[in-house]
C-alpha positions as CSV (number, residue, x, y, z in Angstrom):
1,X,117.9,110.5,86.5
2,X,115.9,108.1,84.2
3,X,116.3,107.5,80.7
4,X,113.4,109.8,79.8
5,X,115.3,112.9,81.8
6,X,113.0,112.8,84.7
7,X,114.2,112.8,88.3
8,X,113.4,109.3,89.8
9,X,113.6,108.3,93.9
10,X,113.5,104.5,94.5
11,X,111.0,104.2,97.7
12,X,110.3,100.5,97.7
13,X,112.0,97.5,95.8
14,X,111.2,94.1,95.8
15,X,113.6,92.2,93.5
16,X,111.2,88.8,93.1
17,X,107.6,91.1,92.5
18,X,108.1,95.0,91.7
19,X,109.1,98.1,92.2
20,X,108.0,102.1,93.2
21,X,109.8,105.1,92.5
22,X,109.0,108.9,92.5
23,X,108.8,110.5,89.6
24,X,109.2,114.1,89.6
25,X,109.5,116.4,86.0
26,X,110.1,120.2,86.6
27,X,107.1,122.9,85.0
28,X,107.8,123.6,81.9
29,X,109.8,120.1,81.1
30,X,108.8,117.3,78.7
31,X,110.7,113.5,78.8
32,X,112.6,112.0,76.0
33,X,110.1,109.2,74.1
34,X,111.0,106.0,75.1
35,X,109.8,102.2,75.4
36,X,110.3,99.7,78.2
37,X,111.0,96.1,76.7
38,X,109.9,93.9,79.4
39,X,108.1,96.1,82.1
40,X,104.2,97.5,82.7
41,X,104.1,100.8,84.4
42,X,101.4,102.1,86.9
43,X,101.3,105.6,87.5
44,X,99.5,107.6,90.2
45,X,99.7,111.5,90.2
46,X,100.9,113.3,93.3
47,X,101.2,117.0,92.4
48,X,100.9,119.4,89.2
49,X,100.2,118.7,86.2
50,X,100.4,118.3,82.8
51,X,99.7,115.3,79.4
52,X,100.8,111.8,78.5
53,X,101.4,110.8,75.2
54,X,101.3,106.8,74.4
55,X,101.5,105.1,71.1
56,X,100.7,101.4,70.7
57,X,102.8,98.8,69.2
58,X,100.3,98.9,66.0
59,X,100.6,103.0,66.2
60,X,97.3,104.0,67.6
61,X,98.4,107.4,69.6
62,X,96.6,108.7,72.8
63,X,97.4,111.9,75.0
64,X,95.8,112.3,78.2
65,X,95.9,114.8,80.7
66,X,97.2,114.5,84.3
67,X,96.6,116.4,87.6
68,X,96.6,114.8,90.9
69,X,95.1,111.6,91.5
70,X,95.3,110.8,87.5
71,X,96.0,106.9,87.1
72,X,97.7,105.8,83.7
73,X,99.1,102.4,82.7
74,X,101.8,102.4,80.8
75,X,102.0,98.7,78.5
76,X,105.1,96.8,77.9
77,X,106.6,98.0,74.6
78,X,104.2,101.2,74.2
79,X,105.8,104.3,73.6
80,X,106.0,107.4,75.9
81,X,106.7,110.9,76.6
82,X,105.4,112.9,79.4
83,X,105.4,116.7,80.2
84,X,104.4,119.6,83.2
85,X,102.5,122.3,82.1
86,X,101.7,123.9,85.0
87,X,103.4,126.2,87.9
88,X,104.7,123.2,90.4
89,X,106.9,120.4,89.4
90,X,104.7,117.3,88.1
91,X,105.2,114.5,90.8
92,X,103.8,110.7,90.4
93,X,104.6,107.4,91.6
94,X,105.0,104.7,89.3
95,X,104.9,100.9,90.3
96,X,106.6,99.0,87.7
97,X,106.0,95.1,87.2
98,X,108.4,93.1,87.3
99,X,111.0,95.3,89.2
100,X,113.1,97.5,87.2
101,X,115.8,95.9,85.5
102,X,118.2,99.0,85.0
103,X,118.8,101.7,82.1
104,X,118.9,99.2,79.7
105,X,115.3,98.6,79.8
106,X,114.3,101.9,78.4
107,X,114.6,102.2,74.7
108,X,114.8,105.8,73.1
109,X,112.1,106.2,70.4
110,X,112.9,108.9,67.4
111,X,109.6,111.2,68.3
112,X,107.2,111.7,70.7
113,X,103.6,113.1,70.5
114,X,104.5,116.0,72.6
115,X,107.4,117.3,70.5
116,X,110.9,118.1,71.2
117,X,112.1,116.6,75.1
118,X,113.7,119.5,76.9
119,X,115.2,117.7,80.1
């Protein structure tokens, strides 16, 4: 499990340049809010669907939508929540930069922009 509550598979990790896991968040499920302190995220949408919600380090909020083959970069020290809205579970990979470092590198945030985490 991740920080946020998602369900994470570790398919590729290269401990000098990155790494890429499966993400995968059942219908009806939205993450805790959190912030990475030293990684960028890349994610690319496999399956279902559902919204992001990032807020900037100066607190400018954006939500956007996701189905499959959505792209969204998540920033070093943004803040996060995602959710699935729809009937299957909402799938994605996400390539992180430098490679993960471990649970510590997720910070939990008080709130998100999608309200209460369920996972």
């Amino acid at each position: 499990m991740a920080p946020d509550g998602s369900e994470i598979y570790f398919r590729v990790l290269d401990a000098e340049r990155a790494s890429l896991v499966e993400v995968i968040l059942a219908p009806g499920r939205t993450s805790r809010p959190v912030r990475h302190r030293t990684v960028e995220e890349i994610w690319y949408f496999l399956a279902g669907s559902g919204e992001v919600w990032l807020r900037s380090p100066d607190g400018a909020n954006t939500t956007h939508r996701l189905r499959q083959g959505s792209t969204v970069t998540i920033p070093t020290n943004w803040d996060f929540q995602f959710r699935s809205d729809g009937v299957d579970p909402l799938r994605f990979l996400c390539f992180t930069i430098p490679p993960w470092p471990g649970n510590d590198e997720a910070i939990l945030v008080s709130e998100g922009g999608l309200g209460p985490a369920n996972v």
